[in-house]
Every structure is written in structure tokens, then in C-alpha cells.
N, C-alpha and C positions, 0 to 999 in steps of 0.2 A: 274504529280501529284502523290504524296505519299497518299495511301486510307490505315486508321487503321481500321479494323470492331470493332465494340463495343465488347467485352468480357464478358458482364454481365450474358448472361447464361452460359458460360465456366466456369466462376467464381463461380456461384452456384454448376455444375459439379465438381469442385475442390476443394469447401468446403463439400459436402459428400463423395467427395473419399477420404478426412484427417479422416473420422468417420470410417473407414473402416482399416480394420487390418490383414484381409485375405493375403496369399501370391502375389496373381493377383493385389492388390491395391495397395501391399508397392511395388514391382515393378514399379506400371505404376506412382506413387509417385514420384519415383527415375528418372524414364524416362522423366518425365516433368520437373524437378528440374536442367538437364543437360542441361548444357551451350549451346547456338546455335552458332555454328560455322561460318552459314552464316554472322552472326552478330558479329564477337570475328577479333575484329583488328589482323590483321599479322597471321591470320590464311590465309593454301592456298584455303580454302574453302570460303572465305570473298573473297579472291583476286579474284575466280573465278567468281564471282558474281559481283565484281567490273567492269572485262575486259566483261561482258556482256552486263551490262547495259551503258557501254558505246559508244556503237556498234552505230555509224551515224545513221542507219537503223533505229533503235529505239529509238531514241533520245526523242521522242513523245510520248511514251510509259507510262502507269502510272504505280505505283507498290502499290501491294495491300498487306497487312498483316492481314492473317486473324487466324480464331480459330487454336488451337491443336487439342482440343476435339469437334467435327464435330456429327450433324447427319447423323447416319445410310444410311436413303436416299440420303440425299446431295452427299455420296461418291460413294451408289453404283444405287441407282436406276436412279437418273437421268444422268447416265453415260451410260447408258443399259448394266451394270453386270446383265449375266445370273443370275436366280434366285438359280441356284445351283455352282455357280460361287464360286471355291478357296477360294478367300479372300475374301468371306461373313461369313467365316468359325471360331471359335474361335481356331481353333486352328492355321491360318494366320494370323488372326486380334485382338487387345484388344479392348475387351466389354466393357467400364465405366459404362455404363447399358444396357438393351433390346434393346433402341436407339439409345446412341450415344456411339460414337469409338475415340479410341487416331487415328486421320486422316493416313491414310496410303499410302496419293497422297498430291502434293498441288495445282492438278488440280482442288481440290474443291473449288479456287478460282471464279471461272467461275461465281459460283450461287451468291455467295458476290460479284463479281465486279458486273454484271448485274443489283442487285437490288438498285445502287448506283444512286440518281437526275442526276445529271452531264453525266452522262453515258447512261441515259436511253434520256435525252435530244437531248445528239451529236445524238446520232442515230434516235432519229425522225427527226433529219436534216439530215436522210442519209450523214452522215457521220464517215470513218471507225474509230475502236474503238480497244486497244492492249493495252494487260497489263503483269507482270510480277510477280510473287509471288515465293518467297524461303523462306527455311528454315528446321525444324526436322520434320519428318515420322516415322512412328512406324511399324513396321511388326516382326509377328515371324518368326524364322529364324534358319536354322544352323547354327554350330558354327565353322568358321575356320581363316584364316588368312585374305581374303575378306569380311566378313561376319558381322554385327553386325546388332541386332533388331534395335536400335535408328539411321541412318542417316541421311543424307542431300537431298534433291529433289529442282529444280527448274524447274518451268513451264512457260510457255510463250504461249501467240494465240496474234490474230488478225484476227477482222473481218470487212469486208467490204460488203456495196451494193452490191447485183450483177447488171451489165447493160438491159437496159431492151431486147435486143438481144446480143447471144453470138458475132456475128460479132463485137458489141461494148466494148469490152473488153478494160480495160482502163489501159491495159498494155504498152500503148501508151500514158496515162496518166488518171488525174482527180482521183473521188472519187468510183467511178466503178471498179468492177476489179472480172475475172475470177481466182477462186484461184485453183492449179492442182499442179501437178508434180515439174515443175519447181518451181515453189515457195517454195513447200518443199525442194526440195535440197540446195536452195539458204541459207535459213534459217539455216540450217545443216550445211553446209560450213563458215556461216559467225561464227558462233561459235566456232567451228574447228581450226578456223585461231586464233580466239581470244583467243584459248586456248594455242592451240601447237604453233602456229606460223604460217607464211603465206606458209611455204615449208612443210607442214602436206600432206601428200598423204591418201590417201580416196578412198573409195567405197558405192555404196550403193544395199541395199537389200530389197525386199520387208516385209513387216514387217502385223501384225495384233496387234489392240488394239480394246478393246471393243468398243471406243468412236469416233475412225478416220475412215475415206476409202476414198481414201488408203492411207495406212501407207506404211514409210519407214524406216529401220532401216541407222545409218551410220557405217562402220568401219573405223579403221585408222591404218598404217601401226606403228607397234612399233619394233623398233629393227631395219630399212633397213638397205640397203648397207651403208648409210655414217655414222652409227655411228660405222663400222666394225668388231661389233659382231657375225657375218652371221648368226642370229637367227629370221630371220623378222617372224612376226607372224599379223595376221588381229583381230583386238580385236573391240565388239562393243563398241562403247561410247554413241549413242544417237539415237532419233528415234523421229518421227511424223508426222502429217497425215494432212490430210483436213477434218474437222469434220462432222460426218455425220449431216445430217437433222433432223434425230428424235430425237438425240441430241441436236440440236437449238432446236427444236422444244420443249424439254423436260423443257428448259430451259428459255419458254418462247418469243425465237426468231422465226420469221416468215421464214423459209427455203427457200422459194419461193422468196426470195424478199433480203438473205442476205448468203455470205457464208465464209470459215474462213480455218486457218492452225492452230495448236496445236504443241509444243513440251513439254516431259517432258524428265528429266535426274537424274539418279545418281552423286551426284559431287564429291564423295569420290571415285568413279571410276574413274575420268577425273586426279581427283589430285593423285589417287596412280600410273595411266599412266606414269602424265607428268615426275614425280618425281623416279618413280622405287623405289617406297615403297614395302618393303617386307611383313609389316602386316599392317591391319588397324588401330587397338590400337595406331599407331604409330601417328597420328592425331589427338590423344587427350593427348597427352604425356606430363609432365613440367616438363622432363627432358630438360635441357639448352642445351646437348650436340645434344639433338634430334632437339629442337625445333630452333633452328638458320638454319638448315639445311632445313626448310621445305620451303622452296619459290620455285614456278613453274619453272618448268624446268631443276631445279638443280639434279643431279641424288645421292638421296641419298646413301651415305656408313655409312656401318654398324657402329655403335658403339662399339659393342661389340655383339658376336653372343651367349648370354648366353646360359648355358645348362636348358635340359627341364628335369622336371620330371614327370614320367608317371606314370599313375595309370589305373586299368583297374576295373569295375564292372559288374557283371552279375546278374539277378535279374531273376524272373519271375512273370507276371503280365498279369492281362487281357487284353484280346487281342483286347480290346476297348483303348489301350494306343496309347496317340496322342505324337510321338518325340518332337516334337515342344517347347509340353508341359514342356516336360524333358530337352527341353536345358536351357528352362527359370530357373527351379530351378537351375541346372550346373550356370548357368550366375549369379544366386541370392548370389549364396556359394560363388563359385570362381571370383568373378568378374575382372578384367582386367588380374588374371592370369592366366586366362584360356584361351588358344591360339586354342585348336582343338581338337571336340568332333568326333570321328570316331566311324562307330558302325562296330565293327569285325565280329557277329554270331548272328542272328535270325532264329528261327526253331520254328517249332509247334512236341509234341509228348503228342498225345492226353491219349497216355496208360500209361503215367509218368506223365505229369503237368495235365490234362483232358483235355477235349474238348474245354475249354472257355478260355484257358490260353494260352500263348507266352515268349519264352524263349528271351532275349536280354543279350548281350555284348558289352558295350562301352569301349575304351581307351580314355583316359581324358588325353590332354597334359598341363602341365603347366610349362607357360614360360614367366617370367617378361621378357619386354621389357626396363629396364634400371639395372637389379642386379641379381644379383647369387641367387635363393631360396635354400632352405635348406631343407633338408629333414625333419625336424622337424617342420618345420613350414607348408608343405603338408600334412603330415597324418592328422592333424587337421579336416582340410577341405576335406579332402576326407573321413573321417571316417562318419561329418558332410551328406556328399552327399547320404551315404549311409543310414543315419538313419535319412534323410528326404525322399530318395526314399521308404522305407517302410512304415513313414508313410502319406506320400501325396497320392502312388500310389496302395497300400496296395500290396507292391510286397512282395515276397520273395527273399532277398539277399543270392547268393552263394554261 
């Protein structure tokens, strides 16, 4: 069953942040305005999504599409994020207001499927219940060749009755069923296979998330002996757990009586994998030469490896400055040709700047991914960077 949540109060969130003209708004404007790729035919990010929900195992499976713009709690309290947890942080997460966030999981599907007739039905029939939600995620971020604030994430659980003794575990069959270890791996693998192929070699590691115990992480070998590059390397791809109780329980479900697996994932990681993408940017390309070459599996070659042009800025600024901050504006200027934000030199000298101030060095790479820029057309933009970083952050440039 395909579940849409209503959007009517996202919709109202989205007609006040058009009133809005601040830096933070026309951003998060831009970030919601971009295409979803899980959704954009002949992307490899749709394909990936395609060979998942395809998977026998889940054939039963519903998928839910829910908000962008999410409450607050939705994502983090009833997940049990610590109260001083990271990405409660603004400068990890976009604020739309004091409550709700551009969502920065699509496990906040959990609280949307849950509250759905249908779903709340099956399960006073004790009967198990699994759904699937994809799509774009928002987080701030540095800036490099893996890297971008707007991605892709899919989630996935399933929960079932527990039996009313462990001996009856209905792993031998029925609507019972003890969910552990095994069942996360299985889940890991069947995806794995759907990605890479059924000759994907694999590991698994124990892993932590706020919301599972225990978690696993998976890796997969990239590089081995049979493609004879002798460069094999363990790279993660994916991870998930058996969701705790307090969690059910957070969410409304009776722990005692029901228990569950969770995955979530990166899918611009699995596609620059499969593919041996050199930069991310390259997956949202409409260059023709780029984009016929994007289908899983295919090992991309280069186009053309343009040159980059570099700039470097130094500033001094209160040492209340959050980078994060800083790359958003970098991403506002330079947008897609900005490849990678390095910072070269930070120091404090409190007998030169004072006591309350921090000295910063960035190198700013800029490098189209389909054309030669021109030095004429970067100083623009980097003059620009410069005389928004003085007066956003009220620094001192170098």
C-alpha cells in the first residue's frame, strides 16, 4: 500500500518561509525547490530504490511519503536523541522555526506510519506491520567531493508480535517472531545483493544508534582481487538494529507484547560505490556526457578532468563561529562550483585578535564538473565570499 501524509501544515510552514528573506530562508527555499532524486526517472538513485522495493522479502511492505519539514520532537525526542545530542544543534540542523526542522532522517516516518487506521487495525490483529519511506534530508555539512547538505536517505523496519514464550519463536513460522541478530544481517545482505550483485562480499560491525540495540553496521569490499586493481578497501554502506522498547514505547507501541528491526542508509553513497564516482555533484549533473554513464554498476570515466581554481581567505572572527555556518554561505555563493572547502590554519592570540576572537584560513576549490572556469568569472565570487563573510560574521578579512 502506497501511504501519502497530508502536507497541510508543511504547506503552511512553506508559505512563511516565502515571507522570509534572511540568508537561512532563501537557502532552505532552494533546498526544498530541489528535485528528489529518489523520484527523477533514470536517476541511479530512483534505481536504487526501485531494486529495493522489489526485494520478495518485502513485497508486503507499504511505503509511506511523508513531510520535509517535520516536528522538532518527531525527529528527535521520540527517537531518544540525547538532550544535548549534535544534531539538535543549529548549526547540524535547519531551524524553519523553534519547532519544526527541514527533517534530517526519514525515519521520522515511524510516527506517520503508526498513526495511519489500516496499520493501527493490522496490529490489534497482531499482525506484523513494515514499511518503507525515501527521499531528500537536510543536514549541515562540510564541503568536499562526498559531501552535500541536501541528500538522499531510505528507511525501512518491520514489526511483528512477540510470542508469548521465547521457546516459541515463529522463526519456524506464523505471525510471532523473535527479532535479533540474525534478522539484521539477513536484512543487510538482502540489500547488498540488490545493490552490488549477489557476489558482493561483506562484513559486519557492531554499530550504535540512538534508536536501535543493537545495531549493526555493514561493509563491503570495493576494489577486490577480481577487478585487479589490488586496492581492496572495507567501505561502510549501511546499518541497523532491533529497535529498542522505549522507542516503541515512545511511539505508542506496547514493548512487551511487540518487537521490530530498523534500517536507514545513505543512497548517494551506495550509488557513488557502485559506480566509482569521483564527486558527488556528479549526480545531479545534465551534462549528457555525464549523465548516460550514471547506471549502477557501470564504473564511471572521467569526462574530462577540468582544472580547479583555488582561492584561499583568512578572516578573524568570534570565536563563537560555527564552520558549518560558513560553508552554508560558501554553498550560497559558489554553488555547484564549489568542489572543497579546506581549512589550512586556526590559532587564537589573544595579545593580537583579544581574548574573544579566532583566527581562520580556508582554501576554497572551485571546479565545474562539466567546463573549464575562468579566472574571471571566480574572482567575482570569491570577492563576493569575502564581503558576505564580513558582514554575516562581522569578521575581519586579511
Amino acid at each position: 500500500m502506497e501511504i501519502k501524509i497530508s502536507h497541510d501544515e508543511e504547506n503552511k510552514l512553506r508559505q512563511q518561509l516565502e515571507t522570509r528573506h534572511d540568508p537561512e530562508a532563501e537557502r532552505m527555499k532552494r533546498f526544498l525547490a530541489m528535485p528528489d532524486l529518489t523520484r527523477t526517472a533514470n536517476s541511479p538513485i530512483h534505481e536504487i530504490v526501485k531494486r529495493i522495493l522489489a526485494m520478495p522479502d518485502y513485497k508486503d511492505f507499504d511505503v509511506i511519503e511523508v513531510p520535509e519539514i517535520v516536528p522538532m520532537d518527531v525527529s528527535f525526542d521520540l527517537f531518544d536523541f540525547p538532550k544535548d545530542h549534535p544534531a539538535r544543534s543549529k548549526s547540524d540542523t535547519y531551524y524553519v522555526d523553534d519547532h519544526n526542522i527541514l527533517r534530517t532522517h526519514t525515519t521520522v516516518m515511524w510516527n506517520y506510519y503508526l498513526a495511519q487506521d489500516d496499520v493501527k487495525k493490522r496490529m490489534a490483529e497482531d499482525k506484523p506491520v513494515g514499511s518503507f519511506s525515501y527521499g531528500k534530508v537536510y543536514r549541515k555539512d562540510e564541503i568536499d567531493r562526498n559531501h552535500m547538505n541536501v541528500f538522499h536517505q531510505m528507511d525501512g523496519w518491520y514489526l511483528a508480535p512477540k510470542p508469548a514464550r521465547p521457546d516459541e519463536s515463529a522463526r519456524s513460522g506464523g505471525d510471532q517472531e523473535v527479532i535479533g541478530i540474525p534478522e539484521l544481517e539477513k536484512v543487510l545482505v538482502d540489500i547488498a545483493k540488490a545493490v552490488f550483485g549477489p557476489d558482493v562480499k561483506y562484513r559486519f560491525n557492531p554499530d550504535t544508534f540512538p534508536y536501535t540495540d543493537p545495531s549493526l553496521e555493514m561493509e563491503i569490499e570495493v576494489n577486490g582481487p577480481s577487478t585487479g586493481s589490488g586496492q581492496a578497501r572495507w567501505v561502510e554502506v549501511l546499518g541497523s538494529g532491533v529497535v529498542k522498547g522505549k522507542v516503541l514505547e515512545n511511539h505508542g507501541v506496547d514493548s512487551s507484547k511487540w518487537n521490530g528491526w530498523a534500517f536507514g542508509f545513505g543512497l548517494e553513497r551506495l550509488a557513488i560505490i557502485s559506480m566509482d564516482l569521483p564527486d558527488i555533484r556528479l549526480l545531479w549533473s545534465q551534462d549528457e556526457r555525464v549523465k548516460k554513464q550514471l547506471k549502477l554498476g557501470n564504473k564511471f570515466k572521467e569526462v574530462s578532468k577540468y582544472p580547479p581554481i583555488v582561492r584561499d581567505i583568512s578572516f578573524i572572527v568570534s570565536n563563537d563561529f560555527i564552520p558549518n555556518n560558513y560553508f552554508d554561505l560558501i554553498r550560497d555563493i559558489g554553488g555547484d562550483l564549489v568542489e572543497e572547502v579546506q581549512l589550512l590554519d586556526k590559532y587564537e592570540n589573544a595579545e593580537k585578535f583579544g581574548s574573544d576572537k579566532m583566527s581562520y584560513t580556508y582554501r576554497i576549490t572551485y571546479r565545474s564538473t562539466d567546463r573549464t572556469l575562468e579566472t574571471k568569472e571566480i574572482d567575482p565570487v570569491q570577492q563576493k565570499v569575502c564581503e558576505r563573510t564580513k558582514k554575516e560574521f562581522d569578521a575581519q578579512v586579511r
